[in-house]
C-alpha positions, 0 to 999 in steps of 0.5 A, a space after each residue: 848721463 843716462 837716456 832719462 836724464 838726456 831727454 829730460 835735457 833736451 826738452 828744458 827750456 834753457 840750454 845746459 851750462 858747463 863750467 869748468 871751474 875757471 869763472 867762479 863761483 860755477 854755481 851762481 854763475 850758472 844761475 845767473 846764466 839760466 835767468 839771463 836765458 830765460 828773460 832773453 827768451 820770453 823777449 823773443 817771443 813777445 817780439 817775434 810772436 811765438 817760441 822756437 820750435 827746437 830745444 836748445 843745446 848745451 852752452 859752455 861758460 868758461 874764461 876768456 884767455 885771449 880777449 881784447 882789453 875792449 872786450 868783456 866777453 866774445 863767443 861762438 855757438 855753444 861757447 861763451 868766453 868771459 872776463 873776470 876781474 877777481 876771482 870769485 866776484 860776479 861783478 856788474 861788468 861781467 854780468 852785462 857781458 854775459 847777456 850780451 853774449 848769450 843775446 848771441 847765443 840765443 840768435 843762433 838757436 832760433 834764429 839761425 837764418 841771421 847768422 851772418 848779419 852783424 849788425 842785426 845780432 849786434 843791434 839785438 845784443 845791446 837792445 837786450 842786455 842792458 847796455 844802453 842805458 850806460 850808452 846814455 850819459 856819453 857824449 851827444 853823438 848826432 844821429 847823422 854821424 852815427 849812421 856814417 860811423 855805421 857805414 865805415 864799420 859795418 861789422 860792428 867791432 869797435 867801441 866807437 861803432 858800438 857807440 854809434 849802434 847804441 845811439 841808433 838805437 836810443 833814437 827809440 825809447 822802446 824795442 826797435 820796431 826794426 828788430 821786431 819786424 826782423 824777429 817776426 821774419 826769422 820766426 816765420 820761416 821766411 828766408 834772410 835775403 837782405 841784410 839789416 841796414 842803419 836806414 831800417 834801424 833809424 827809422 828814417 830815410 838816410 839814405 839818398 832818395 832818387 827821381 823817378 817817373 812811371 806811367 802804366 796802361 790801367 787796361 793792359 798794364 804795360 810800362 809806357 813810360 819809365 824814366 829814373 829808378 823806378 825800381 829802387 824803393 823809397 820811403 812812401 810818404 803817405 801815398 799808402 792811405 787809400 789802401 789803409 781805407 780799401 782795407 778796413 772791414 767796417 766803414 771809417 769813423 767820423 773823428 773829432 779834429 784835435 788842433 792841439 795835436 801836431 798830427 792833426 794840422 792838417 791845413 786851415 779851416 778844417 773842420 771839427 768833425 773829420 770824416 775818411 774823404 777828408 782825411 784822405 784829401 787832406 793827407 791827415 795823419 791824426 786821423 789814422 792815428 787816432 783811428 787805429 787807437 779806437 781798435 778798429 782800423 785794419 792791421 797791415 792794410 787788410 787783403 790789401 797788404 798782400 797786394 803790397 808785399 807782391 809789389 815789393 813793400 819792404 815790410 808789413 807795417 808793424 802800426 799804424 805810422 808805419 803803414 802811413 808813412 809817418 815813420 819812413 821805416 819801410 819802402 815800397 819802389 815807384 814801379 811797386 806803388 803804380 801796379 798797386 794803384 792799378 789794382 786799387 783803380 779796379 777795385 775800388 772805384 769810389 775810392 779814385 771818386 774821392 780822390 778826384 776832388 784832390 785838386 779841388 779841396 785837398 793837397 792839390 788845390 789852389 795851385 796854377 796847375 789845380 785845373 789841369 787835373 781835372 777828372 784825375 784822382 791824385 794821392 800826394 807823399 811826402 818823406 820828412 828829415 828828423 828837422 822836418 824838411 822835404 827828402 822826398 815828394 810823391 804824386 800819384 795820378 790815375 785817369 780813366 786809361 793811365 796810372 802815374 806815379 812821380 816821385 822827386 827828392 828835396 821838394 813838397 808835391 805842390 812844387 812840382 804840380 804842374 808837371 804831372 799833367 804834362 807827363 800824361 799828356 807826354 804819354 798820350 802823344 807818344 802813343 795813340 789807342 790807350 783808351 780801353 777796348 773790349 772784346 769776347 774771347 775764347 768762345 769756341 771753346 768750352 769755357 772749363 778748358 780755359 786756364 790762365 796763369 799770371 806770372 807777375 802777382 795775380 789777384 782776383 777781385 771780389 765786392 772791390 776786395 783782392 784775392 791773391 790767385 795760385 801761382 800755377 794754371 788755374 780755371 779762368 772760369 774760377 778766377 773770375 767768377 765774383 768779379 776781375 782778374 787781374 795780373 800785375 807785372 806781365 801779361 796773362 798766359 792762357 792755354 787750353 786744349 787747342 793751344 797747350 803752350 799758351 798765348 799772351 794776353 796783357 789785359 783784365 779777363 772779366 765773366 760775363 755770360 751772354 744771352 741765348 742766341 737763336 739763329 735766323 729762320 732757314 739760315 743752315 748754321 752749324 755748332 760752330 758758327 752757332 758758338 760764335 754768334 752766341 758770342 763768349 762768356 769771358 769779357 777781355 779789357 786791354 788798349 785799342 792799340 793792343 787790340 788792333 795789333 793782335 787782330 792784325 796780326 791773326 788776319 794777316 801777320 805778314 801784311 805790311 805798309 800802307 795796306 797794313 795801315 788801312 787795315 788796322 784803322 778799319 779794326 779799330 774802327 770796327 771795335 767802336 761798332 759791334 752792335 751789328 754783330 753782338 748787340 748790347 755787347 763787345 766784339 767777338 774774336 773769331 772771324 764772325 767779327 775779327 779773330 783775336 789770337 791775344 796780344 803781340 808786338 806793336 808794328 809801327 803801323 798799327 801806331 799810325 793807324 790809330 793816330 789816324 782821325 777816326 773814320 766817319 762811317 758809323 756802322 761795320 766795315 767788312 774786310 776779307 783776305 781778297 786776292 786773285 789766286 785761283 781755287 776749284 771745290 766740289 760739294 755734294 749735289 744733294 748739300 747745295 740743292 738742300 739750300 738753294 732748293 730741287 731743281 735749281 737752274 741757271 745760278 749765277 753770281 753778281 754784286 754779291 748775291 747768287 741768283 738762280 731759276 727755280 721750278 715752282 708748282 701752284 695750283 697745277 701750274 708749272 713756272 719758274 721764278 727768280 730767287 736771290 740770296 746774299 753770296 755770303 749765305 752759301 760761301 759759308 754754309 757750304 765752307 767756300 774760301 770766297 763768293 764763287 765766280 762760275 759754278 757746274 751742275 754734275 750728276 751727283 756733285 756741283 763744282 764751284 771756281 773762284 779767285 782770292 778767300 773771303 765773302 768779297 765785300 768791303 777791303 780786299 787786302 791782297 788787293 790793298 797790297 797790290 795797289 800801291 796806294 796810300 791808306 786812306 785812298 786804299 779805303 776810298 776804294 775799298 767802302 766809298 764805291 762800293 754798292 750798299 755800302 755807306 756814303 763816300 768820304 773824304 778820308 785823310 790819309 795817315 
């Protein structure tokens, strides 16, 4: 054959057929296999959405000499083996082998990634060739034991387990939605990891569903409670409706109800006109249904599906039943499905508004434990059998600081109500400091050295819509320029030049540039001290328990006890009351306000603290490092003179303040006068490590001496240290005796 003719080969449609003489008559059995291609191959790609991107190869057709008396045909790639039963005759059980094999043939040019799934090419082989309609007339099989039949035959090399495929298969009259979807996977290049499986040809949930409970923080998103197979995933039921809402593009129709429609029963009294609260709350599925056959609901959840995928649904709905879970064909796990409904909470808070009203008019209400939800948007499921009984019931619950997802097999979502509330409530008092915290971070540095990488799935959020976020480092300033970031599944990394291998942060990064900041007239203040007072453009949300343990430990990570203790209750007090500091706004994390280095572990200390009752004091409470340890600085003579003023004289320090003579000229006159400024004005402008206690005057320079770092007023943590006393007598000392600090109180100890 020469070069033309081998080109001309390679660019055909349909592979070249060889015979050899053996299956006659060759001619029209070579047409017969080139129409069987052709037909084969334009049902490819209908299903899988477009053509193979290679030219097929050369096939060869020949007769079988060692086939089983079960087999009408067998083959390998770029051979088909046949059995004919008269010589000459192409007969009807010959014709149907063929399309089976070539079904086989076909799958292995252009889907080459399915290779070693038998019962995907078997499955697909049956679908196409026209065998099950023949399957048809046999004898009922009940559809539960076909799949167990599957089940002890996987490999599909049997008459009965083909039987069994074929009933499986005839649970559908159309293509099977499964084989699409899978079609769909090969095409799209995406890798084959996991087998087909009956559960996902059926359509329904045969396999054993499984109890789970998991409860994340909607700030910092860890797991804080986890009991059962949060990890398996399950059929959903009808807990993805909200995302079919969040994802449309144009505001959800009002429909006409339709009672004679089964899908449309949607509990009494309902109304003739159905808008998407209603729906929503009383889980109507004829709505969606008759929603999408309007033309205009969203396909594959719109940008939510993205979120979805991330979070391990098993699949992109190919219609509408499937993404509401009217057929059971897809999965998503209770772990999935909580991070999901975090980000949907973020998003779309009108949507957990609706969804609040559940308990009180949807299919949550009228129940002993309807009041115990109150200000809880809920979501129910439920996983029917083919007899319409309960496989499995979903509660999905989200308050202002938690997001529970309960899922139990063989029951309705109402008969199992009550113990959602109690969940929540278990949580919260397993741990104290879930509500949320916020603070400014980052200031001091310049807000486009800021990058942040989420290892989990990272989405930005813009107008309550998600933007998935690349894998790698990214601007923090980009990220979260029109709304959110948030990071599913792990904690933010961030790095920036002074940090390069980065520090965790469990939380959501919001932008929020603050505004100018002047400082006071006369007061020195340098860039940095100016950056932090400005505060940052970059808000933070993550718990109060989070929170005070990551100040904690940048204060002081290797306090411990009861002087620990007193100092996390003042932190997390302090978070409460940043006004002082940054009015109108969060607490910042330098050490103007407290320095936050991002989260660390938990000490049970910082537990104890904010199970602790609040302080009653209503204003900051100033801590420092304190301590007796001894330290001498020099600073130039003309720096101190430039801020206490020429000619200062006998300074001294008392109660916080540094009080000295000044020689004041007026009018001719020559007298001293008494100045008083606080202490901790020129600790910091002349970068003192606390208030001094002594201070000499010298030709050209000023020596200062003093015990222990910091300004000196409110807690003294190395001195908490060394007391020996409990938490709340540490703080009794610290603020209730204290001059011009706040009025003594009765402060139970932890």
């Amino acid at each position: 054959m020469g070069w033309a003719a081998v080109t001309v080969a390679l660019l055909a449609a349909t592979p070249v057929f060889l015979t050899r003489g053996d299956v006659t008559p060759e001619a029209e059995l070579r047409a017969e296999a080139e129409a069987t291609w052709k037909a084969l191959e334009a049902r490819y790609v209908a299903e899988a959405g477009g053509a193979p991107g290679r030219a097929p190869g050369t096939l060869s057709l020949q007769r079988g000499e060692a086939l089983l008396p079960s087999r009408n045909g067998q083959g390998r790639p770029g051979m088909v083996e046949l059995r004919q039963g008269t010589p000459g005759v192409l007969d009807a059980r010959l014709r149907v082998a063929l399309r089976h094999e070539l079904a086989h043939q076909l799958l292995w040019w252009a889907c080459p990634a399915s290779a070693e799934d038998r019962l995907f090419h078997e499955a697909f082989a049956l679908s196409v060739s026209g065998e099950l309609a023949e399957w048809r007339e046999a004898p009922y099989q009940s559809l539960t034991s076909a799949s167990a039949e599957l089940a002890r035959n996987p490999d599909v090399d049997t008459p009965r387990a083909r039987r069994a495929l074929a009933r499986v298969l005839n649970e559908d009259s159309g293509f099977a939605k499964a084989l699409t979807r899978r079609l769909r996977q090969c095409h799209d290049g995406a890798r084959w990891t996991v087998p087909l499986s009956v559960d996902e040809l059926v359509g329904t949930a045969v396999q054993a569903v499984a109890s789970a409970t998991v409860v994340l923080s909607r700030h910092s998103g860890e797991v804080l409670l986890a009991e059962g197979d949060i990890r398996t995933a399950m059929p959903y039921g009808s807990t993805l409706k909200p995302f079919v809402v969040a994802g449309s593009a144009t505001p959800p129709p009002v429909l006409a109800a339709r009672a004679e429609v089964a899908e449309w029963l949607c509990g009494e009294r309902l109304p003739g006109k159905v808008d998407v609260k209603t729906a929503l709350l009383r889980s109507c599925n004829g709505y969606f249904l008759d929603w999408e056959a309007r033309g205009n609901a969203p396909r594959n959840f719109g940008p939510w599906g993205a979120v979805l995928a991330s979070v391990g649904l098993s699949s992109a709905p190919l219609d509408m039943a499937d993404a509401i879970g009217l057929r059971s064909t897809l999965r998503l796990s209770p772990w999935g499905l909580a991070q999901a409904y975090r980000l949907l909470a973020e998003a779309r808070p009108e949507l957990m508004a609706v969804l609040a009203d559940n308990a009180a008019r949807g299919t949550l209400s009228e129940l002993p434990a309807s009041k115990a939800y109150a200000g809880v948007a809920t979501k129910t499921g439920t996983v029917r059998d083919a007899d319409s009984r309960p496989r499995l019931g979903w509660i999905v619950a989200v308050d202002e600081d938690l997001v529970a997802v309960v899922a139990r097999p063989g029951v309705m979502p109402r008969a199992f109500a009550d113990e959602v509330p109690e969940v929540l409530a278990k949580v919260r008092k397993k741990r104290s400091g879930l509500e949320s915290a916020r603070v400014q971070v980052l200031g001091l540095v310049p807000p486009g050295a800021i990058e942040a990488r989420c290892r989990g799935s990272g989405f930005s959020l813009e107008e309550g819509s998600p933007r998935a976020i690349p894998e790698d480092f990214s601007k923090l300033e980009t990220l979260v320029s029109k709304g959110a970031a948030v990071c599913l599944g792990s904690p933010w990394r961030v790095r920036f030049p002074d940090a390069p291998a980065g520090r965790d942060y469990a939380g959501i990064f919001t932008g929020s540039p603050p505004p100018p900041y002047k400082p006071p007239a006369g007061v020195p203040t340098s860039p940095k001290e100016l950056k932090a007072r400005r505060g940052s453009d970059f808000l933070f949300r993550t718990t109060r328990l989070q929170y005070t343990a990551g100040v904690v430990a940048a204060e002081d990570s290797a306090l411990t006890g009861e002087a620990r203790v007193a100092l996390a209750r003042v932190v997390a007090h302090n978070e409460r009351h940043a006004d002082s500091r940054h009015p109108g706004r969060p607490v910042c994390d330098t050490t103007h306000c407290q320095a936050f280095l991002g989260t660390v572990r938990v000490r049970p200390e910082e537990e104890r603290a904010l199970d602790a009752p609040a302080l009653r004091w209503r204003e900051w409470l100033p801590f420092s490092q304190g301590g007796q340890a001894p330290w001498r600085e020099i600073r130039p003579r003309g720096q101190v003179e430039s801020l206490l003023g020429s000619g200062a004289v006998s300074v001294r320090f008392a109660d916080g303040r540094v009080l000295y003579l000044r020689t004041k000229r007026e009018g001719g006159a020559v007298f001293d006068v008494t100045e008083s400024r606080p202490c901790e004005w020129l600790r910091s402008a002349l970068k003192l490590p606390a208030c001094p206690r002594s201070v000499a005057f010298e030709d050209t320079q000023v020596v200062f001496e003093g015990r222990g770092q910091g300004h000196g007023e409110g807690l003294d943590v190395e001195a908490a240290k060394a007391s020996g006393l409990d938490a709340g007598r540490i703080l009794e000392r610290a603020y209730g005796a204290t001059p011009g600090a706040p009025h003594r109180a009765d402060i139970p100890s932890p």
